[in-house]
VEXDREN-2710 file (C-alpha; in Angstrom, 1 decimal):
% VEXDREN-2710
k/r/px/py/pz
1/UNK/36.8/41.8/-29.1
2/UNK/39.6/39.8/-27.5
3/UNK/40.7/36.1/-28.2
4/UNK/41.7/33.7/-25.6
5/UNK/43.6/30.4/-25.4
6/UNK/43.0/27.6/-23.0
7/UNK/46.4/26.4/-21.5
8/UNK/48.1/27.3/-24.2
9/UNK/51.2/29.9/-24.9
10/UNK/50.2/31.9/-27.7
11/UNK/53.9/33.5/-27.5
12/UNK/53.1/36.6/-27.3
13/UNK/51.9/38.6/-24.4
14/UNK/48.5/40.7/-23.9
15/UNK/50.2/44.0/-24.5
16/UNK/51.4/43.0/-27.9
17/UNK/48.6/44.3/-29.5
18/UNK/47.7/45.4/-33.0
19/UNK/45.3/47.5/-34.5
20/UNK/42.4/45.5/-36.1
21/UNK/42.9/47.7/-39.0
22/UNK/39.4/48.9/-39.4
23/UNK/38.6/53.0/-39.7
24/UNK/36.8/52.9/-36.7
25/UNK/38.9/55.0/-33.9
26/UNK/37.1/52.7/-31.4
27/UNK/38.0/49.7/-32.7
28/UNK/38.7/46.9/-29.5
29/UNK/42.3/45.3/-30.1
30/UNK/42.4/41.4/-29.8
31/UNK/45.8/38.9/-29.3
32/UNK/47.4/36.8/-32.3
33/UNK/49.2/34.4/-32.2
34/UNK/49.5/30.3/-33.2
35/UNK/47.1/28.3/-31.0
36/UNK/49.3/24.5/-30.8
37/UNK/46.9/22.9/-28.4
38/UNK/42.9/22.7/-27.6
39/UNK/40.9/25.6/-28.4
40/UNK/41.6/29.1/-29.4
41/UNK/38.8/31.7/-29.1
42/UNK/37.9/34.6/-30.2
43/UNK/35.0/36.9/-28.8
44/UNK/32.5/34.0/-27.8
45/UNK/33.2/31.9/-30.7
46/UNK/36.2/28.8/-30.9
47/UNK/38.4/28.0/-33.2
48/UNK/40.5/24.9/-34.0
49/UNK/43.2/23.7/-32.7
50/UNK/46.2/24.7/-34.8
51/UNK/44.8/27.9/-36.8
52/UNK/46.7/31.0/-36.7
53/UNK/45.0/34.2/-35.4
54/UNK/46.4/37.3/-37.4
55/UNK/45.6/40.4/-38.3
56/UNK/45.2/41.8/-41.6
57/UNK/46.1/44.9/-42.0
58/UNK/44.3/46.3/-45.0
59/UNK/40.8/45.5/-44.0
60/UNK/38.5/45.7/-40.9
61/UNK/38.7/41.9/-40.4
62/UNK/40.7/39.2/-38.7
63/UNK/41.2/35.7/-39.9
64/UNK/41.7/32.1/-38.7
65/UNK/43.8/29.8/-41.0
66/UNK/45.3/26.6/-40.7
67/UNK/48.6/26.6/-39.4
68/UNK/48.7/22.5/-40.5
69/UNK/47.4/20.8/-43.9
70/UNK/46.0/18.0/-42.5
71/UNK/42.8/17.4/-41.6
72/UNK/41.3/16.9/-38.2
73/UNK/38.0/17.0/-36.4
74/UNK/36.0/19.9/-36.7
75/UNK/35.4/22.4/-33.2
76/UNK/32.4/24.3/-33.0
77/UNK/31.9/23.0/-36.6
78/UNK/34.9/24.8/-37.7
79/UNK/37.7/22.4/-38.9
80/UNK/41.8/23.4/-39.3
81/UNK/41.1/23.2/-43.1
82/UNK/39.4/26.6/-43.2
83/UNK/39.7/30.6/-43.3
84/UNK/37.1/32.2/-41.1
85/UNK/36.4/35.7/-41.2
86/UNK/35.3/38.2/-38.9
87/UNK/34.2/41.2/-39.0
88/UNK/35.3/43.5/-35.7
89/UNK/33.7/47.2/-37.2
90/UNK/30.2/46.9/-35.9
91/UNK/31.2/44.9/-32.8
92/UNK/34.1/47.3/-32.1
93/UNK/32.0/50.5/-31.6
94/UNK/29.9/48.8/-28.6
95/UNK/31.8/49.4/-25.4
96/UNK/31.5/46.9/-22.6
97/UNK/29.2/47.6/-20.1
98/UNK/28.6/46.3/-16.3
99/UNK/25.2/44.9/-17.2
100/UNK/26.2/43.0/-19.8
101/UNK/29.2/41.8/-17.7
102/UNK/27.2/40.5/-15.1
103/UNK/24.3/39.4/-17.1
104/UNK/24.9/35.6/-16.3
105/UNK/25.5/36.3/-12.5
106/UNK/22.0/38.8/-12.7
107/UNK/20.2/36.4/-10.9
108/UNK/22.7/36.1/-8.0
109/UNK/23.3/40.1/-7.9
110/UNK/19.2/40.0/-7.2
111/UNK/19.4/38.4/-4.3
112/UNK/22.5/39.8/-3.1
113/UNK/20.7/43.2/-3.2
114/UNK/17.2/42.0/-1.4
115/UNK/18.9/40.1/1.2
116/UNK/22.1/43.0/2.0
117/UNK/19.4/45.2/4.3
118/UNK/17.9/41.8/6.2
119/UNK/22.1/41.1/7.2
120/UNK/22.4/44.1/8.3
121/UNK/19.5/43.8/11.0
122/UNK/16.6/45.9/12.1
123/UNK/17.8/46.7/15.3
124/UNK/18.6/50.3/15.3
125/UNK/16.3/52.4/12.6
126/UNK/19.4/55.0/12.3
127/UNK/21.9/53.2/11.7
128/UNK/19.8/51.1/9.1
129/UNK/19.0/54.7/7.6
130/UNK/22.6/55.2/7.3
131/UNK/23.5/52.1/5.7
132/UNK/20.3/51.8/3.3
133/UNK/21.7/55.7/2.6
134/UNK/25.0/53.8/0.9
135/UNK/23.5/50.9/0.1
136/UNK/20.9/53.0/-2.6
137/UNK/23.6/55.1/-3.8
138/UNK/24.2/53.9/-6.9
139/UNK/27.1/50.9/-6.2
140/UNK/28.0/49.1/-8.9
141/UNK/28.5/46.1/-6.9
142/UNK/31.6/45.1/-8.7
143/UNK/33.1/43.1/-6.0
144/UNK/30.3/40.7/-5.4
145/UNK/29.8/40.5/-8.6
146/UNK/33.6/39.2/-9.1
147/UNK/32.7/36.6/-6.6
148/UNK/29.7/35.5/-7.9
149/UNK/32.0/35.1/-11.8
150/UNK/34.7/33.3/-9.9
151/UNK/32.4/31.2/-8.1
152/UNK/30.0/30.2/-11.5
153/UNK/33.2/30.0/-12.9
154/UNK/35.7/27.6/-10.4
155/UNK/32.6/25.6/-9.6
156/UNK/32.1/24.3/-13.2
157/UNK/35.7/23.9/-13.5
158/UNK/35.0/21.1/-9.9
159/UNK/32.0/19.8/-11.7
160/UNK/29.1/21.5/-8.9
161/UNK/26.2/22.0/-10.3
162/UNK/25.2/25.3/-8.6
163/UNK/26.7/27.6/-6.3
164/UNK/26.9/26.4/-2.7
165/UNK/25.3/28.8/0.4
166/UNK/29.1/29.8/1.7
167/UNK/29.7/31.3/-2.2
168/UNK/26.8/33.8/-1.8
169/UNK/27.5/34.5/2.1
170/UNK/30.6/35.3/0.8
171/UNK/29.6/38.4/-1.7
172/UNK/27.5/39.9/1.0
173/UNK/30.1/39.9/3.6
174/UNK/32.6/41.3/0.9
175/UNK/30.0/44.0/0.1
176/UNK/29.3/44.8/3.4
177/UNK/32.9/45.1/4.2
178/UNK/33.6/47.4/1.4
179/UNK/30.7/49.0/2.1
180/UNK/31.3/50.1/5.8
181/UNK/35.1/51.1/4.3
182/UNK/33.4/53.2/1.9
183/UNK/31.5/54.9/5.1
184/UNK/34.7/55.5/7.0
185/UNK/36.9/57.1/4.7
186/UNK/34.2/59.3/3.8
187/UNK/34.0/60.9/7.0
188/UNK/38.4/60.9/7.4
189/UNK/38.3/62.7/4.0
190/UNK/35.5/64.9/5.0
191/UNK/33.7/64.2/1.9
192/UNK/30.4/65.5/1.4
193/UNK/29.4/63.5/-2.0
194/UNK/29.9/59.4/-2.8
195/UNK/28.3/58.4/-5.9
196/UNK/26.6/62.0/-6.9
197/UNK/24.8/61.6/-3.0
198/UNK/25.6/62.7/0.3
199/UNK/27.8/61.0/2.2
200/UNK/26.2/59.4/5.5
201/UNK/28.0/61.4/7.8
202/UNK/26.7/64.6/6.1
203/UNK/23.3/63.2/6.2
204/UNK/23.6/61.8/9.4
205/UNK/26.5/63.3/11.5
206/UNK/30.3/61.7/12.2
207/UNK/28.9/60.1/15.0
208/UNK/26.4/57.7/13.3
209/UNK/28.5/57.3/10.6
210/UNK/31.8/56.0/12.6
211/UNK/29.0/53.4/14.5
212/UNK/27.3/52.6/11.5
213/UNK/30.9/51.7/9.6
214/UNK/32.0/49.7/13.0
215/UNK/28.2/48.1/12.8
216/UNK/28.8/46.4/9.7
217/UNK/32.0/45.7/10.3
218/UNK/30.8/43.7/13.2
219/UNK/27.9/42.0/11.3
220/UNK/30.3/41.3/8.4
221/UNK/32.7/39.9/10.9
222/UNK/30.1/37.5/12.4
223/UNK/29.2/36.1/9.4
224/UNK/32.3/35.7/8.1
225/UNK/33.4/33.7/11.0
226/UNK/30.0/31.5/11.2
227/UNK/31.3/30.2/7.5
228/UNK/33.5/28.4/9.6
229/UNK/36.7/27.9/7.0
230/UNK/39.4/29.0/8.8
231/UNK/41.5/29.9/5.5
232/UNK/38.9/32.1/4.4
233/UNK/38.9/34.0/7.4
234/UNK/42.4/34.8/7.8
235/UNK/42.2/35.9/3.8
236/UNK/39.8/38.6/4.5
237/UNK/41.3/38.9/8.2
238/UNK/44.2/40.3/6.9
239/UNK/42.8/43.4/4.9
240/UNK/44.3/46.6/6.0
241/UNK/44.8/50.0/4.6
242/UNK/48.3/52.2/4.3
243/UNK/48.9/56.2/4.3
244/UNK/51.6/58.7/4.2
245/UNK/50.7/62.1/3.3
246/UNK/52.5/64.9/1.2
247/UNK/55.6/62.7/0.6
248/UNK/56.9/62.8/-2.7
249/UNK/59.5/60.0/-1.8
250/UNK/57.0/57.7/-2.0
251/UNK/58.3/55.0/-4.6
252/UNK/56.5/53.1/-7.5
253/UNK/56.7/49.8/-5.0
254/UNK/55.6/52.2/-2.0
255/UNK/52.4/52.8/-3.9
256/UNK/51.3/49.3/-4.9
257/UNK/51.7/48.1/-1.3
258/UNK/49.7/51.1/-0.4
259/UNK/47.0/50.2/-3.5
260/UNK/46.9/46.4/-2.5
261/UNK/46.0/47.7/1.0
262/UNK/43.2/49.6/-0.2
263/UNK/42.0/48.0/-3.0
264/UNK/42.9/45.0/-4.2
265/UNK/43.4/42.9/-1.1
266/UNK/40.0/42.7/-0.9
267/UNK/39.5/42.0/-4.1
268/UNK/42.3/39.1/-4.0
269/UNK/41.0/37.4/-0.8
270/UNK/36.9/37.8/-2.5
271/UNK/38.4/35.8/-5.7
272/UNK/40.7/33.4/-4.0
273/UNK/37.7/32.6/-1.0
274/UNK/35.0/31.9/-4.0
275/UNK/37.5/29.5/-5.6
276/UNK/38.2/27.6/-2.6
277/UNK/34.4/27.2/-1.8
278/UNK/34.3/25.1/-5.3
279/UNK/36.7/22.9/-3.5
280/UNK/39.4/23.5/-6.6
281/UNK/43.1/22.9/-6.4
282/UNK/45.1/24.9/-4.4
283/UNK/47.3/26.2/-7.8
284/UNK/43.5/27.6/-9.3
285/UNK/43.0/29.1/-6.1
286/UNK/45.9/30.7/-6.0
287/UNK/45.7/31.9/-9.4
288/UNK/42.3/33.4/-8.8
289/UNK/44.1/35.4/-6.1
290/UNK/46.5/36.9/-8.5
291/UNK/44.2/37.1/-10.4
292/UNK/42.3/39.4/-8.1
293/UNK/45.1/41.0/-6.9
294/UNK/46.4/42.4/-10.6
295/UNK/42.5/43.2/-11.2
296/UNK/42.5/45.3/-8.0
297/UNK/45.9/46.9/-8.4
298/UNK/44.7/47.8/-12.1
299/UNK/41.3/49.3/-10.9
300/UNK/43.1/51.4/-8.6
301/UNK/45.7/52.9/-11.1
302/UNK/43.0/53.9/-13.8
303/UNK/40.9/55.1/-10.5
304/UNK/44.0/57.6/-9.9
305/UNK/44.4/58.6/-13.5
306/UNK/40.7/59.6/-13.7
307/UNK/41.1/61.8/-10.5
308/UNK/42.7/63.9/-13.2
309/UNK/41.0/63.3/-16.4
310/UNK/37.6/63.5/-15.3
311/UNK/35.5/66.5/-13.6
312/UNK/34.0/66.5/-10.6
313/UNK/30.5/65.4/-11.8
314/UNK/31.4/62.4/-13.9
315/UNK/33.4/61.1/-10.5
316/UNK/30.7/62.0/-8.3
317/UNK/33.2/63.9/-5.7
318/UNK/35.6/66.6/-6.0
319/UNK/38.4/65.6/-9.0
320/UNK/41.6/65.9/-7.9
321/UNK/40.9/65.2/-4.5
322/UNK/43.5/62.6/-3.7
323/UNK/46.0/65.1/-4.7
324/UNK/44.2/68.2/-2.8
325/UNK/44.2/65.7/0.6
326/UNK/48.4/64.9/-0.1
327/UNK/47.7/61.5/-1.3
328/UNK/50.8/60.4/-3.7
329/UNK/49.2/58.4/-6.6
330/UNK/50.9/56.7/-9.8
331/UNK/50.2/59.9/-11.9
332/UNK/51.9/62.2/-9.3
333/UNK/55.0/59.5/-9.2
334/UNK/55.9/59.6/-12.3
335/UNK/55.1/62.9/-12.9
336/UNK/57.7/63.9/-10.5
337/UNK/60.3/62.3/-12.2
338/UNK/60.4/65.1/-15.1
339/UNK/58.5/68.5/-12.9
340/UNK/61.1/69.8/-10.0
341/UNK/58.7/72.4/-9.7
342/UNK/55.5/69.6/-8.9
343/UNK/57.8/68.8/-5.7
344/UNK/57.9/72.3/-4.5
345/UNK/54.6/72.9/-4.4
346/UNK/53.3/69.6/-3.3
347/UNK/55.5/69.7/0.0
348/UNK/54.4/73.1/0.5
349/UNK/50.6/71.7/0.9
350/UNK/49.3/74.0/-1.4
351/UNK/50.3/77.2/0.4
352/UNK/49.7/79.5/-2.6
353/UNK/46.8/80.5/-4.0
354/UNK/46.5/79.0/-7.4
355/UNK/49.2/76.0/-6.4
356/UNK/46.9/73.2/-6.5
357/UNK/45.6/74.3/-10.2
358/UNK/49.5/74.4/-11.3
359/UNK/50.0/71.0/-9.6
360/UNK/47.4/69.5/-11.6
361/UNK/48.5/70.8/-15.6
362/UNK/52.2/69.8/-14.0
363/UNK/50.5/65.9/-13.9
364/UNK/49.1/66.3/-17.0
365/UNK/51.7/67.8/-18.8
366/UNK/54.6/65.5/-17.5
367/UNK/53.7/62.2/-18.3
368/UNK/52.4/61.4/-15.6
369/UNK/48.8/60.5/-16.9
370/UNK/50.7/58.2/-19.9
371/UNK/52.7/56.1/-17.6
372/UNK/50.2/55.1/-15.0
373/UNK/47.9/54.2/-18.7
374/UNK/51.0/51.8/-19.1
375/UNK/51.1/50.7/-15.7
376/UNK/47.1/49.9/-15.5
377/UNK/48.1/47.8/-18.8
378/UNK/50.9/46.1/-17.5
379/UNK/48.8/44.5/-14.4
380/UNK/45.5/44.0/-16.4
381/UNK/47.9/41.7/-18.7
382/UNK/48.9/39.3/-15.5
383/UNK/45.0/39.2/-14.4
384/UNK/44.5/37.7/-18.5
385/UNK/47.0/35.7/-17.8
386/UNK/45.7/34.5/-14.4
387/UNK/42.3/33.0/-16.0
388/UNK/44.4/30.5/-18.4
389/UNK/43.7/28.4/-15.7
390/UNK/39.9/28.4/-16.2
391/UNK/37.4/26.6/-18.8
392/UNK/36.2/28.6/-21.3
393/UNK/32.9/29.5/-20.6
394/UNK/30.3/32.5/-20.5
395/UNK/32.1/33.4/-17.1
396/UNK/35.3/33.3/-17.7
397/UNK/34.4/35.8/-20.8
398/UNK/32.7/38.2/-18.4
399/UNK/35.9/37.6/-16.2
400/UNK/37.8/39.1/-19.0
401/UNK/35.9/41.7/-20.2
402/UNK/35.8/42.8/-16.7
403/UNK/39.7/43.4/-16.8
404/UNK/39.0/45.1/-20.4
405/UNK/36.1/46.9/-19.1
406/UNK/38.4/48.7/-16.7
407/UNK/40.9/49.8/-19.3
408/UNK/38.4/51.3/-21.6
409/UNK/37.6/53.4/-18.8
410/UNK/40.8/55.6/-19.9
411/UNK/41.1/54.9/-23.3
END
């Protein structure tokens, strides 16, 4: 449950939250705050300007009121001189769930999927194998997905009336981009699972593998230039990734560089390229892009506290894994700060038996896993923030129970 204002400053920011007050230990939290200006809204439903959003603290409901006597026009049939109530128990136990974030871009995901294998080509059986391999195993396809939000979303906000051919050319070569990554660091991290299968290079060898990553690189690289906008190009043109290995110097600033490398620059330049194909301002643009960015960055941090929080079979590859390979994530970071001991054995690569094991509980125990939760907050509050720019709409919703959707993942 979560309440939104449309360019407005509710004078409070996402993270000061407060309990809905219900008994339910699963209850969503939502903002508060006095709405001054155009709509306030809360789950799918809008309020009038001028109510006041609060919490009440003895009972499993929130209220609207009027923060002014008079009397004005009604919104949504719902006028400034009324209380609403609404009740957040049986909503709150419902999680949010990729289908029903995507269920007004399910149509456009459809196509996406049935015309991915036709992009690739039919040229070489193998290397189709390999990529139909990744292709079946399970994605989520969050990042077209994202584009096709933004897209729905921007182009309402420039008045088109349906998405333009360079939106959805633009989710496929971001999948197939991602997807070819996904292929690649597989075989540098030796992995033998991706998404509870095996990896294409186990199926297939490193050989096929590498040539089926470089293949659609290639193909998602042709595309991309044939869309012929030269500041979309040099968006996803600029995508690169960062390591350093076994260095516990690495700072807080170190790893979000690193993270926007692998992560969210792609998501960035997927959001920002969608909203330039609606033809929008260049300050929405640029908001979807930090938008993006803060998403991405987010993802990654509650991607790197499930490394330790969940086993091996609920990842779908080996937990711990980023740790095991010397990869310095937010966890680790700040778990430094308080374990001496967690340097020791990480520099020593896990010499001793049982080192590794220790490691972990050291991350656990140390804060580590409670900081980067704060961290993952912190950025999913700037992507909120990033949509104000948007209409409120059934897309700009999923939008933000996409960032939401991410967050529960730890909670």
């Amino acid at each position: 449950m979560m309440m939104s204002c449309r360019n407005i400053d509710l004078g409070t920011s996402v993270l000061d939250l407060m309990p809905c007050g219900c008994s339910s230990p699963t209850s969503r939290r939502i903002f508060f705050g006095n709405c001054s200006k155009t709509v306030c809204s809360i789950g799918r439903r809008s309020y009038g300007a001028g109510n006041l959003v609060f919490l009440r603290q003895d009972s499993g409901s929130c209220r609207a009121i009027p923060a002014k006597p008079k009397e004005s026009a009604l919104v949504n049939g719902l006028g400034e001189d009324k209380t609403v109530m609404i009740n957040l128990r049986q909503e709150s136990r419902k999680p949010i769930s990729l289908e029903s974030l995507f269920e007004v871009v399910a149509d456009d995901l459809q196509s996406l999927n049935d015309n991915l294998l036709s992009i690739v080509g039919a040229e070489n059986p193998v290397l189709i194998s390999a990529a139909e391999q990744i292709f079946s195993a399970g994605g989520k396809r969050m990042r077209p997905g994202l584009v096709f939000l933004v897209s729905q979303a921007t182009a309402e906000l420039a008045g088109l009336k349906e998405l333009t051919v360079e939106h959805r050319r633009l989710a496929e070569i971001i999948e197939m981009i991602h997807t070819a990554s996904l292929i690649h660091d597989d075989v540098l991290d030796e992995s033998d699972m991706r998404r509870g299968k095996e990896t294409v290079h186990e199926l297939f060898g490193t050989r096929v593998a590498v040539l089926a990553g470089d293949f659609m690189f290639a193909q998602a690289s042709w595309y991309l230039a044939n869309l012929e906008n030269l500041e979309v190009i040099k968006l996803i043109s600029q995508i690169k990734q960062a390591s350093s290995l076994f260095d516990c110097d690495v700072k807080l600033d170190d790893y979000l560089l690193k993270s926007y490398y692998k992560t969210a620059s792609l998501v960035a330049a997927s959001t920002k390229g969608a909203a330039i194909f609606s033809s929008v301002e260049s300050e929405v643009a640029e908001q979807m892009y930090q938008f993006g960015k803060n998403l991405g960055l987010s993802f990654q941090v509650v991607d790197d506290i499930l490394d330790f929080t969940q086993s091996s079979e609920q990842l779908g590859k080996p937990a711990a894994n980023d740790l095991a390979k010397g990869n310095i994530t937010a966890p680790v970071i700040f778990a430094l700060e308080n374990e001496p001991r967690l340097r020791e054995i990480i520099e020593s690569e896990f010499y001793e038996p049982g080192s590794l094991e220790e490691a972990i509980e050291m991350v656990r125990s140390g804060g580590g896993i409670k900081r980067a939760q704060e961290l993952a907050k912190e950025k999913a509050e700037l992507a909120l923030k990033n949509l104000s720019c948007l209409p409120i709409s059934g897309f700009r919703s999923a939008l933000e129970d996409m960032v939401m959707f991410n967050l529960e993942r730890i909670d």
